[in-house]
C-alpha positions in Angstrom: -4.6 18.4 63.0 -2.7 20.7 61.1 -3.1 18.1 58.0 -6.6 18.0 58.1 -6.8 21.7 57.7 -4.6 21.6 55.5 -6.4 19.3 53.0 -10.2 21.0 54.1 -8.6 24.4 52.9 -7.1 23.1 49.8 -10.3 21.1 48.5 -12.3 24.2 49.1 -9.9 26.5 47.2 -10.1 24.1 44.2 -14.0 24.1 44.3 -13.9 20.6 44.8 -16.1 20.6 48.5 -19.1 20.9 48.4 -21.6 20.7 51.4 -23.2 17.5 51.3 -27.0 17.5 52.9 -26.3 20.2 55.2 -26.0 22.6 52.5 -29.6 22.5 52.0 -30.7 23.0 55.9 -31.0 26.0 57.8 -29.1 24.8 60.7 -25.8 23.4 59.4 -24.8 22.5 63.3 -26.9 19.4 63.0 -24.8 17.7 60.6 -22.6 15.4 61.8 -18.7 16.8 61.0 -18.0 13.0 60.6 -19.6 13.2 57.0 -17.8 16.1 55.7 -14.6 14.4 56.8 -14.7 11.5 55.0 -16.6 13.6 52.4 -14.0 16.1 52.3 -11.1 13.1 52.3 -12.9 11.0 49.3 -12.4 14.4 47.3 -9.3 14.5 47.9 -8.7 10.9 47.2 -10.2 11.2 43.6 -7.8 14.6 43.2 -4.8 12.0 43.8 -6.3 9.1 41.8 -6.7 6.7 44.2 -10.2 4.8 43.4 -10.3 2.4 46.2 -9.6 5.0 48.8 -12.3 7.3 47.2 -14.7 4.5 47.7 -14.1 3.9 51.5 -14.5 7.2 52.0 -17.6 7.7 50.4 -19.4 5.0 51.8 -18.1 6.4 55.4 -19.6 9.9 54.4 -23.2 8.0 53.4 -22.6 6.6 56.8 -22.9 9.4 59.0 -24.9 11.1 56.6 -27.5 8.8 54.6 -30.1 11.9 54.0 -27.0 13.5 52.0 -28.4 13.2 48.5 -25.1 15.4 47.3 -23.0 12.4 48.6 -24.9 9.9 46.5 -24.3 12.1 43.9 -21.1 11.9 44.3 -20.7 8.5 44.8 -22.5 7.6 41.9 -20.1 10.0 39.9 -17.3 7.7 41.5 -18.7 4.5 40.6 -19.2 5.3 36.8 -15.6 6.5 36.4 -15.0 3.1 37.9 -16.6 1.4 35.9 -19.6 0.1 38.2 -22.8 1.1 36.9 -25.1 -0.6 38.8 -23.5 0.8 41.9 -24.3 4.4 39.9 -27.7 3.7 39.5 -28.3 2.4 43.0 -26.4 5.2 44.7 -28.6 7.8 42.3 -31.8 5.9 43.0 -31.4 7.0 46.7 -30.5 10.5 45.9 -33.7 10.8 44.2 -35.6 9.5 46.6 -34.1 12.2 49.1 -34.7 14.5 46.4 -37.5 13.7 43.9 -37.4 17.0 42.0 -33.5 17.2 41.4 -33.5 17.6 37.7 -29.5 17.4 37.9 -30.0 13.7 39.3 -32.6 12.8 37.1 -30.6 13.7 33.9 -27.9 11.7 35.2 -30.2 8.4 35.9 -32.0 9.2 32.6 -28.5 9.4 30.8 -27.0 6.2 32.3 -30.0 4.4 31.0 -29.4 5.7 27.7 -25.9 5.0 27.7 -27.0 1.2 28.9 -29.3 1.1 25.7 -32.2 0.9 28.5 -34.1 3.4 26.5 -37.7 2.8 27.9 -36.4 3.5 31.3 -34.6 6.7 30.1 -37.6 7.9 28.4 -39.4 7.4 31.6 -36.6 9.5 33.4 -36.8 12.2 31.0 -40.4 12.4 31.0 -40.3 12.9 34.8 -37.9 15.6 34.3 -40.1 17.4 31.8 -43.2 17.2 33.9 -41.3 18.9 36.7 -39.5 21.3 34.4 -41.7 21.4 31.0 -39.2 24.4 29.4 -35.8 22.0 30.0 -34.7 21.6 26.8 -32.2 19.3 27.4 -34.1 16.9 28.8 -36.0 17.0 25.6 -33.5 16.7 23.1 -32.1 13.5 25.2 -35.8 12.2 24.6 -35.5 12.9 21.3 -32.4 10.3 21.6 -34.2 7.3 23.2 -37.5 7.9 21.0 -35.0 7.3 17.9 -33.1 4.8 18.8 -36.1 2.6 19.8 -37.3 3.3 16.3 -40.0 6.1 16.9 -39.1 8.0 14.4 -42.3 10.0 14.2 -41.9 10.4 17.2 -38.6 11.5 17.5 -39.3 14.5 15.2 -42.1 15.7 16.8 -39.9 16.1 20.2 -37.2 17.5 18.1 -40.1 19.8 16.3 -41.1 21.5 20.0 -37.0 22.3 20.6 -37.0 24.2 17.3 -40.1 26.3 17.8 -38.3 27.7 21.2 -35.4 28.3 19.6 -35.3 27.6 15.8 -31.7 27.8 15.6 -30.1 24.9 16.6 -28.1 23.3 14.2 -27.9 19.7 16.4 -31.8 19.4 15.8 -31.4 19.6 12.4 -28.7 17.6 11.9 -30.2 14.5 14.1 -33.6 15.0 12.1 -31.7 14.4 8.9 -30.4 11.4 10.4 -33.3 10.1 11.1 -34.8 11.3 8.0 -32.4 9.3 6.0 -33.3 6.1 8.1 -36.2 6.4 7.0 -35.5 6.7 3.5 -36.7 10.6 3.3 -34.0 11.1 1.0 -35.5 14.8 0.4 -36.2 15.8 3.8 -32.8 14.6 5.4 -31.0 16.8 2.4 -33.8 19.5 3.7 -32.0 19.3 7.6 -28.9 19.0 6.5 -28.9 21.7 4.5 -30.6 23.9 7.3 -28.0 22.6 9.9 -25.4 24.0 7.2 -27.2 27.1 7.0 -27.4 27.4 10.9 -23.7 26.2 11.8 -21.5 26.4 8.5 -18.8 24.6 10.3 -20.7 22.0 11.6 -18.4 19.3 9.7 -21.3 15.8 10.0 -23.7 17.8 8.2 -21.5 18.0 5.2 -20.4 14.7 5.3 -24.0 13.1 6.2 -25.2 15.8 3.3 -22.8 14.9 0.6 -23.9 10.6 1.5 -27.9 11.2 1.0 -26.3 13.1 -2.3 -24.5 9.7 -3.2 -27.7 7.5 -2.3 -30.2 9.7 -3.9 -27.0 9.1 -6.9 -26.6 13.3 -7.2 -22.7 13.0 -7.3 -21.6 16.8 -8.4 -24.0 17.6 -5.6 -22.1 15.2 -3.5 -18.9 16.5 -4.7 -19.8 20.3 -4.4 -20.8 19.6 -0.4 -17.5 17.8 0.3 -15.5 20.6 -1.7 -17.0 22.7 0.7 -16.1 20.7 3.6 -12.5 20.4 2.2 -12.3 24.0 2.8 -13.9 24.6 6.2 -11.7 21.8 7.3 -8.2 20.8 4.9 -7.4 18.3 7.5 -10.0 16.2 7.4 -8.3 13.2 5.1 -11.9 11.4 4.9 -13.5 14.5 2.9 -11.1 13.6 0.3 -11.0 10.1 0.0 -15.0 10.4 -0.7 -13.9 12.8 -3.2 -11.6 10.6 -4.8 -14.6 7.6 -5.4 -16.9 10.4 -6.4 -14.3 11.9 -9.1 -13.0 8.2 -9.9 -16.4 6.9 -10.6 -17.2 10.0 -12.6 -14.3 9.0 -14.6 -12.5 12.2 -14.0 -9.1 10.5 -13.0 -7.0 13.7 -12.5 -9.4 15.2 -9.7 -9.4 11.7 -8.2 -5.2 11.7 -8.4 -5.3 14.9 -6.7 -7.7 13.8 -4.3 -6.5 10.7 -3.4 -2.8 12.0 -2.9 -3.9 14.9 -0.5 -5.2 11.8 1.7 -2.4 9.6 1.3 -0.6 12.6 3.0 -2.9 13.4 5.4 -3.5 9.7 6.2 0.3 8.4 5.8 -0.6 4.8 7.4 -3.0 3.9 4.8 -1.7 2.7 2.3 -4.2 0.5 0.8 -5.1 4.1 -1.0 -2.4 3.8 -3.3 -4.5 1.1 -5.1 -6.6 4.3 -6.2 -4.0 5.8 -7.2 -2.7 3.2 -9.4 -5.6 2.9 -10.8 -5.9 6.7 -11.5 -2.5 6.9 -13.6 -3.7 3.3 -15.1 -7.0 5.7 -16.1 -4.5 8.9 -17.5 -2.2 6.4 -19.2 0.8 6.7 -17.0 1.8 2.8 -16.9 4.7 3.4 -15.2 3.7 5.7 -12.3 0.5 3.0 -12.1 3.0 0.0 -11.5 5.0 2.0 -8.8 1.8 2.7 -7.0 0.9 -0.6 -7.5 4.4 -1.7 -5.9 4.6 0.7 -3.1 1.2 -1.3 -2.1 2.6 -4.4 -2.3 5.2 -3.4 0.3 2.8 -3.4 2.8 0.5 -6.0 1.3 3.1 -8.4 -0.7 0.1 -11.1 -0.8 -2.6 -9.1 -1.9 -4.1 -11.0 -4.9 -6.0 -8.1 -6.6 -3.0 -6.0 -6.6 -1.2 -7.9 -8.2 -3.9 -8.7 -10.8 -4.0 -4.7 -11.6 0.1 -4.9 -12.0 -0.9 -7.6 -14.7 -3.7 -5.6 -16.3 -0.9 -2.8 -16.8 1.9 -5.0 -17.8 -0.5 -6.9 -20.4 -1.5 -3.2 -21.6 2.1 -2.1 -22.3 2.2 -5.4 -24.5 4.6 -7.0 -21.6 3.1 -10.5 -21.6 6.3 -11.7 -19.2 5.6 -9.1 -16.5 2.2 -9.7 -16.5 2.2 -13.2 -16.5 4.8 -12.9 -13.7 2.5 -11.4 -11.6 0.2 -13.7 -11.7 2.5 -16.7 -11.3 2.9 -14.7 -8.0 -0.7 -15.5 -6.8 -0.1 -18.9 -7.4 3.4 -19.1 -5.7 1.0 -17.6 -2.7 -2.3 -19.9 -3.3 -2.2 -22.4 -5.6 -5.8 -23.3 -5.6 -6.6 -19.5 -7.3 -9.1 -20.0 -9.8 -8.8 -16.4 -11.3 -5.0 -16.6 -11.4 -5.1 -19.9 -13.5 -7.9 -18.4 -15.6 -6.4 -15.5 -16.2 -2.7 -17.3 -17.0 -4.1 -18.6 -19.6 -6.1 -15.8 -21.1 -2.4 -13.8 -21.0 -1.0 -17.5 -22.8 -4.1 -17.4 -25.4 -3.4 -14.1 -26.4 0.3 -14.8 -27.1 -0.9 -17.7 -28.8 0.5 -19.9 -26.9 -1.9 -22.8 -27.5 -0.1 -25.4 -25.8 1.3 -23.1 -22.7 -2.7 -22.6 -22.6 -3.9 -25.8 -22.5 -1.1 -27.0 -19.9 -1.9 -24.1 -17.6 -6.2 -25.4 -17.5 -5.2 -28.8 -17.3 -3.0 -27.7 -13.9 -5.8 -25.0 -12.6 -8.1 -28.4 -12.9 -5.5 -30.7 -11.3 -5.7 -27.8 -8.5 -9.5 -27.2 -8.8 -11.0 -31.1 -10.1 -14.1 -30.1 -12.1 -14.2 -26.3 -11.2 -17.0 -24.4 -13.9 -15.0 -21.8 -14.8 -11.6 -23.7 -16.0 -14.1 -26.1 -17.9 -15.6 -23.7 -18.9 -12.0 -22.5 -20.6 -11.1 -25.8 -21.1 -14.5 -25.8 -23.9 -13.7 -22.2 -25.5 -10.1 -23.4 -26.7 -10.9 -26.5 -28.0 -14.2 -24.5 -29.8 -11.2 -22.1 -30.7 -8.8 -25.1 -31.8 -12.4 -26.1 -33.5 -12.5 -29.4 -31.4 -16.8 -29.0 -31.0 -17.5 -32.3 -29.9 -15.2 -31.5 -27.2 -16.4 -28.1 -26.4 -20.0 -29.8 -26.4 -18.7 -32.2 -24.0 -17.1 -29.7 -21.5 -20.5 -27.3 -21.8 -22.6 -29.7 -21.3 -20.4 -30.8 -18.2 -20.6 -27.3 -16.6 -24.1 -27.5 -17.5 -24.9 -30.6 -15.9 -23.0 -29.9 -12.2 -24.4 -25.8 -11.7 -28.0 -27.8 -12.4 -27.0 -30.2 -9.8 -25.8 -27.6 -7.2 -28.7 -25.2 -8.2 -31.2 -28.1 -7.4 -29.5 -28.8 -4.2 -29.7 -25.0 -3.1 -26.0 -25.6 -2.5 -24.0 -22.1 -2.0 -21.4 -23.4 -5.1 -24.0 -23.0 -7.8 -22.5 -20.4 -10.4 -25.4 -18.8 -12.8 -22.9 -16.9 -14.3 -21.0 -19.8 -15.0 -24.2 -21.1 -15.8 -25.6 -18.8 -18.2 -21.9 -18.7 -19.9 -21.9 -22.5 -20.4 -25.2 -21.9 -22.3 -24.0 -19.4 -24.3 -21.1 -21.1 -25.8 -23.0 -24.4 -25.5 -25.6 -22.7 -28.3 -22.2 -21.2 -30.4 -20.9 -24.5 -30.4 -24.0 -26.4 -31.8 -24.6 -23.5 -34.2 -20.9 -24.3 -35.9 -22.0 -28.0 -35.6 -25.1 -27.1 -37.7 -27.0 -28.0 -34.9 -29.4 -24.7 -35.1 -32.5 -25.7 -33.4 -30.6 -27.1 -30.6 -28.5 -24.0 -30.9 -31.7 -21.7 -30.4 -32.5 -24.1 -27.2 -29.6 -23.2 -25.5 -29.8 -19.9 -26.5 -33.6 -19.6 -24.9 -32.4 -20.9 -21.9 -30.0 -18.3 -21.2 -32.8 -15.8 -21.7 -35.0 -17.6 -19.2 -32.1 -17.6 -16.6 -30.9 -14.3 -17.5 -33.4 -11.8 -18.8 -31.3 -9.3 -19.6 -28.7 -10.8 -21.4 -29.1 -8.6 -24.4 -26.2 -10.9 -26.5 -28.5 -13.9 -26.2 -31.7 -12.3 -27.9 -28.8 -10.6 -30.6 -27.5 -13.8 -31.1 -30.9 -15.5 -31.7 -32.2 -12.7 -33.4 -29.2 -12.5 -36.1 -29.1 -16.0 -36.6 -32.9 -16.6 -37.4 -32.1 -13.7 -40.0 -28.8 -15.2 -41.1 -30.7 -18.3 -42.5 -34.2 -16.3 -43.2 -36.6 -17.7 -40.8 -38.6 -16.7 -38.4 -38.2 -13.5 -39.2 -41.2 -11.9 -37.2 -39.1 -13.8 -34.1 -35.6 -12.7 -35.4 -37.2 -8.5 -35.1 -38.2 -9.0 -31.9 -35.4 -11.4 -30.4 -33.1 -7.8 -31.5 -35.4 -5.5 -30.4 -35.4 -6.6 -27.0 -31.3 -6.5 -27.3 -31.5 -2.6 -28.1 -33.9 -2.2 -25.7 -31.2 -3.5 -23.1 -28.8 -1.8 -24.8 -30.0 1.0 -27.6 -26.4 1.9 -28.9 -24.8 -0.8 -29.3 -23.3 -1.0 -33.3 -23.7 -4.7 -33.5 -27.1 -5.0 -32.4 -28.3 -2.2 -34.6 -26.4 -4.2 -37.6 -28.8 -7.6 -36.4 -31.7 -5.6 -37.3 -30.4 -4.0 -40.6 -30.0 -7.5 -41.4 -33.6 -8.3 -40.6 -34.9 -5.9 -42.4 -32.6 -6.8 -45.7 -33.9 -10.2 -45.6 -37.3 -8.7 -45.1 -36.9 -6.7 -48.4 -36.9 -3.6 -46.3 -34.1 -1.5 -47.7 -34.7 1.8 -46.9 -34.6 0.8 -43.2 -32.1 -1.8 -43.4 -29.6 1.0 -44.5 -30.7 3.5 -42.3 -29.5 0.7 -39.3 -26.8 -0.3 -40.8 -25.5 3.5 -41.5 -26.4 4.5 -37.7 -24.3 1.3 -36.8 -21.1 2.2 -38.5 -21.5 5.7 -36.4 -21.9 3.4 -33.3 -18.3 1.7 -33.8 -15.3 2.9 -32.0 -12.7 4.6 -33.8 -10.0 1.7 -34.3 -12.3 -0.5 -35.9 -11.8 -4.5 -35.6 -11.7 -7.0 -38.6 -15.4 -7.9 -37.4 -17.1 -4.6 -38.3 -16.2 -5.5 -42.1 -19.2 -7.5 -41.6 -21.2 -4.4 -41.4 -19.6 -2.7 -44.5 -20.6 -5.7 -46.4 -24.1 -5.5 -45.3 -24.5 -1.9 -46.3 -22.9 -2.8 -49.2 -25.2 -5.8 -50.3 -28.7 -2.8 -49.5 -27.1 -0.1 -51.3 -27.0 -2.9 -54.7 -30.0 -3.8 -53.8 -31.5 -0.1 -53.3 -29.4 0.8 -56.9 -26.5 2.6 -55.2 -23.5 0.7 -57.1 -21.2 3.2 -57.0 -21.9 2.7 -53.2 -21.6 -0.6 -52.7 -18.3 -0.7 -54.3 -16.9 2.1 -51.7 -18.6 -0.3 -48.8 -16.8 -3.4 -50.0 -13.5 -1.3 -50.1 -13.8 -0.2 -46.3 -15.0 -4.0 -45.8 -11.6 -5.2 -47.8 -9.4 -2.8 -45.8 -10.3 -4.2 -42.3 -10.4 -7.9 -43.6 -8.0 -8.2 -46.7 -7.9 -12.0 -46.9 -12.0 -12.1 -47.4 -12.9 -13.9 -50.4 -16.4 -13.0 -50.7 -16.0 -9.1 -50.5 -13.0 -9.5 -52.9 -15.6 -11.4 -55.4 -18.3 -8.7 -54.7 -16.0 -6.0 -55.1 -14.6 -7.5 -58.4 -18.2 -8.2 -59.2 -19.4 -4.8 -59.5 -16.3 -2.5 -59.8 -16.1 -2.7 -63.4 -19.9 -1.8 -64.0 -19.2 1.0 -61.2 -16.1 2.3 -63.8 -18.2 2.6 -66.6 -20.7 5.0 -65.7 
């Protein structure tokens, strides 16, 4: 007996007893003691953990006492903690129909509807609750909830809209609206709520980071980087805030902010390392080769298979003019996975550019032992035998690659390669025009444009062509115009239509394109963009300017020295050029 005191006293000095029906009735005598017992023991029970025993308990309470909506209460608190919700829905079921106006019990039902995804029934429960208790705001901003997530928006804010007219500053509201704003692509009005949930509650940290997203989607990134700045500072810990800033600064090109960035979250986030790609890629960017390649290698620690990674350590390697690192690298990926079309692609790439034909040549024919017929190492397999000038044989292979992505494209099959595709095309049209097959050449060249629009090299490549042997000419203006309309500043393209409008007899204009060109050209100038020099150089004789022409042909002899023709032009008119 003394136990049972014992325990009655203790529950009721921890708060924990509360008078089941009786509470509510006037003569507490009628209730029978059995009930708050067991009542009183299930308490206790759930104080010391023990589920099972909190259960009995219960149900013995509800026994002796089934009009005891506070026991069904707190039975159904028991049975979600456990895990059971139907058993929480049936045991608050009953406690509403004891009590039909308890708001506290409806809220509960209402919630575990919501929390089921049963959203008609909890808008149901909440609209019960707000026609017994209109001014309940929580009620309402739950119903706000369930509107939403069974996509009524509209809604949604309108119930959100009646919270903020009683009380105007609650940052939630705002914040939810702009989620649903931005849902429904409002891309203004969710950076509207945002902002007003910021201006409500400055350290209400989703606002910023939802705020600073509708920046990156509405493509607003120094807006984007100002609000996660500001989050940075609100909250220094937060290791996400600065791995957004690091994309934001690394896409904006502004590699030292996106070092700094990245390397506050590689401390703050120690166990992700898959962040030290970014930061490889940052010193790559500031032109620290060696700090890239031991961020590079501290990734591979953790990833010692990852492909890409070691594709970037090759990139860095072939930069710093070490061919045998970087092709080490890659012979990695195909220690790991033979069958690695890039890695055999791009072995022989690293082998063409040491010009190692035959290291080349062996390195396609194994990628095609490993991948029989693949599109892209044909594809190779044409571009060094056009480079060994074997055309037939480059033919042959483009027209193979040709001939299987039609197939696959036909059959809607999931290995059908446009790119591949539209490349085979390309060099199928390069290879015919050095067979002095032109109109064949412009065939293949018109199909890439009907596959690929906006392939501005195509319609260059048509366009300077056409020029190059004076025809079509109304065709070859267009054909470029289209390419600087895909691409307005590119030097080549402008030197396509200089050319045009030379063979046109248009000199003025020619040299006006061919003079906006030569601005258009990096500084470390290619033996290529001697072609361009000679072209201003053949409008400035024709326009009179000989004194000209000869300094174009010099510029033209200094980036190709071994050109015959600008030597013979050069020679042609220097000594008239003297003279004057």
């Amino acid at each position: 007996m003394k136990k049972s005191l014992f325990v009655l006293t203790l529950l009721l000095a921890l708060g924990a007893f509360h008078s089941p029906a009786a509470a509510d009735s006037e003569d507490h005598l009628q209730v029978d003691p059995r009930a708050y017992w067991h009542y009183a023991c299930a308490l206790y029970a759930q104080v010391l953990q023990d589920g099972g025993r909190a259960t009995v308990e219960y149900d013995q309470a509800a026994r002796y006492d089934p009009t005891s909506s506070t026991i069904h209460d707190r039975l159904a608190s028991h049975y979600y903690v456990e895990g059971l919700e139907y058993k929480t829905e049936e045991e608050l079921q009953k406690s509403i129909r004891l009590e039909p106006n308890n708001i506290q019990t409806r809220l509960l039902l209402a919630n575990l509807f919501a929390t089921q995804a049963e959203y008609g029934k909890a808008q149901k429960e909440y609209n019960k609750i707000l026609e017994i208790e209109p001014s309940n705001m929580e009620a309402r901003y739950y119903l706000a909830g369930v509107l939403a997530n069974q996509n009524k928006l509209e809604d949604a804010l309108q119930t959100y809209q009646q919270i903020l007219m009683a009380d105007p500053k609650k940052a939630g509201v705002y914040y939810n609206m702009g989620l649903i704003y931005t849902r429904g692509s409002q891309v203004a009005k969710a950076e509207e709520a945002f902002k007003k949930a910021i201006e409500v509650d400055p350290e209400l940290e989703p606002a910023y980071t939802s705020l600073g997203l509708v920046y990156e989607l509405d493509q607003k990134p120094k807006d984007a980087i100002a609000t996660y700045e500001a989050l940075a500072k609100i909250n220094p810990n937060n290791a996400q805030t600065f791995l957004a800033l690091g994309e934001l600064y690394y896409n904006q090109k502004d590699h030292q902010k996106a070092l700094e960035a990245f390397e506050t979250y590689a401390k703050l986030n120690p166990k992700d390392s898959a962040v030290y790609d970014y930061i490889g890629l940052c010193y790559f960017g500031l032109k620290d080769s060696e700090k890239s390649i031991d961020s590079f290698k501290k990734l591979l620690e953790s990833q010692p298979t990852n492909a890409l990674v070691h594709f970037r350590l090759s990139a860095v390697y072939e930069d710093m003019k070490d061919y045998a690192n970087a092709e080490k690298q890659v012979q990695d990926i195909l220690d790991n996975d033979n069958k690695s079309v890039d890695a055999w692609v791009r072995l022989g790439i690293l082998y063409d550019k040491e010009n190692k034909k035959e290291l080349t040549a062996k390195t396609i024919d194994a990628g095609l032992k490993a991948n029989p017929n693949h599109p892209e190492l044909v594809l190779m397999k044409g571009m060094l035998a056009q480079e060994n000038e074997n055309f037939i044989e480059a033919e042959a292979d483009y027209r193979k690659v040709i001939e299987s992505e039609l197939s696959f494209k036909n059959k809607q099959q999931a290995d059908y390669n446009l790119g591949a595709l539209v490349q085979a095309y390309f060099d199928l049209a390069t290879t015919l025009d050095k067979e002095n097959k032109f109109n064949e050449s412009m065939d293949a060249l018109k199909k890439v444009m009907q596959i690929q629009p906006d392939n501005a090299e195509a319609y260059n490549y048509a366009g300077y062509s056409y020029a190059d042997k004076n025809q079509n000419l109304g065709d070859a203006q267009k054909y470029i115009e289209t390419a600087l309309k895909l691409d307005p500043n590119n030097a080549y393209y402008l030197d396509s239509l200089g050319w045009v409008y030379f063979k046109q007899a248009r000199y003025s204009e020619a040299k006006d394109a061919f003079e906006k060109a030569l601005k258009q050209l990096p500084e470390k100038k290619q033996k290529d963009d001697a072609v361009i020099y000679d072209h201003l150089a053949q409008t400035d004789v024709k326009l009179g300017q000989n004194d000209e022409a000869v300094a174009q042909w010099k510029k033209s002899l200094e980036l190709d020295p071994t050109n015959k023709d600008f030597a013979a032009e050069l020679q042609k008119y220097q000594p008239a050029s003297s003279g004057q």
